[in-house]
Every structure is written in C-alpha cells, then in structure tokens.
C-alpha positions as CSV (number, residue, x, y, z in Angstrom):
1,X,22.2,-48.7,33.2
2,X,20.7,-49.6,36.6
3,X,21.6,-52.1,38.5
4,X,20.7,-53.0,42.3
5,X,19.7,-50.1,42.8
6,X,21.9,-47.8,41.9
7,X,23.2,-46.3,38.4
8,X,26.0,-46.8,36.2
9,X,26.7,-44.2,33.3
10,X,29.2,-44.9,30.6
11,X,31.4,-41.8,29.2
12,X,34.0,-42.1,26.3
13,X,36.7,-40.0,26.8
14,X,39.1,-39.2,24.6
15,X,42.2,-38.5,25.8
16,X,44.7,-41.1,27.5
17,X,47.0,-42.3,25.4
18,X,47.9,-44.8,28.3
19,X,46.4,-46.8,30.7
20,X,47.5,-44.5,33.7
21,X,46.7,-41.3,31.8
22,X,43.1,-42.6,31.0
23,X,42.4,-43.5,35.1
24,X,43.6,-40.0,36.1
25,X,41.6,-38.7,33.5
26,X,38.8,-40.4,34.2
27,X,39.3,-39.6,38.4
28,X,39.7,-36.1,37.2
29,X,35.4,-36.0,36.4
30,X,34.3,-36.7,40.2
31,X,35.3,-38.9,42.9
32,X,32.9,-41.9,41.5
33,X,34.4,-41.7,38.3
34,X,36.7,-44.2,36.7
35,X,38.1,-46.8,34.4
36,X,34.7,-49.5,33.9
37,X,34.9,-52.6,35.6
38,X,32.7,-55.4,33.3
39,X,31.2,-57.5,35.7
40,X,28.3,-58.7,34.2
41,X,27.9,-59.9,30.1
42,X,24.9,-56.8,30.3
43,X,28.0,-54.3,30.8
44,X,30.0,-55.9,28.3
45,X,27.3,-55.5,25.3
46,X,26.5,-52.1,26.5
47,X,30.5,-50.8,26.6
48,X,30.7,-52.5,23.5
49,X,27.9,-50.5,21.9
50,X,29.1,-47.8,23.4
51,X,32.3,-48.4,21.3
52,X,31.1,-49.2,18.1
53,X,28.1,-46.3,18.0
54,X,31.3,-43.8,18.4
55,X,33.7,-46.0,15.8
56,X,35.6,-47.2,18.1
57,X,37.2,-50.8,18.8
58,X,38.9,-50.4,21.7
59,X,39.8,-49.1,25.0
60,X,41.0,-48.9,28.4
61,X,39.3,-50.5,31.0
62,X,39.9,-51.0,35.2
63,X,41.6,-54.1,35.0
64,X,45.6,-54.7,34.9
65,X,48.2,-57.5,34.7
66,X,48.5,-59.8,38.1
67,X,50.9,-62.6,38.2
68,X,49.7,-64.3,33.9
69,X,46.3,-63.2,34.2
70,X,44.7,-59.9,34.5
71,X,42.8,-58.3,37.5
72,X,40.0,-55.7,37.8
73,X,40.7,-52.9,40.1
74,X,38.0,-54.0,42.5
75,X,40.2,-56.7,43.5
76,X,38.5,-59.3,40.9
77,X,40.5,-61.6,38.7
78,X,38.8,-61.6,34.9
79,X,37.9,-64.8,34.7
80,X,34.7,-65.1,32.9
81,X,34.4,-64.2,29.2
82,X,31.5,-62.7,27.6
C-alpha cells in the first residue's frame, strides 16, 4: 500500500500471545517494523483482508488503553470508526 509517498507493507505474524509480546516481536523484524496503526478507513479494509484471506478475525494492533478510551502509539486517540 502506498501512501504519500512512501510504502506500507502488512505482515501477519504469528506468535504473540500478548499485546507486548506481539510489539517486540514485531520490533524484532527491523527498526521500521511494528504493531499497524489504522489511520485511514483504506488501512482498515486492507488489515481486514489481510485477516480474513489467512482465517483470521483478530489481532493486535498499535493502540492501547488511555484514561476510557484507547490511543494509538503515534500519540493518536481512536476516535474515528471505519
């Protein structure tokens, strides 16, 4: 996926039983490499195919609990729903 500019590619990997575990692991492939942030509802459909070509339904993604509401690791709060 390309966008301004520069690329984003989407790996499953499958071991991380937790959320922690799946960051390291994903940190662990290269120093640009981790959890996905969704930002836009493009990223969203293509994580979900992603998912659902390999039978999957869920997984762990960059964001985490802030105060009630959750917050992407970029510093974002997850406001918008796609």
């Amino acid at each position: 996926m390309e966008r301004d500019g520069s690329t984003t590619c989407y790996s499953l990997v499958f071991a991380g039983d937790t959320w922690s575990v799946a960051g390291r692991q994903c940190a662990s492939r290269g120093p640009t490499s981790r959890l996905a942030v969704v930002t836009s509802a493009e990223q969203n459909v293509a994580i979900t195919a992603l998912l659902q070509d390999n039978g999957l339904s869920e997984s762990w993604l960059a964001a985490r609990e802030h105060v009630h509401s959750w917050q992407w690791l970029d510093g974002a709060f997850t406001s918008t729903k796609y």
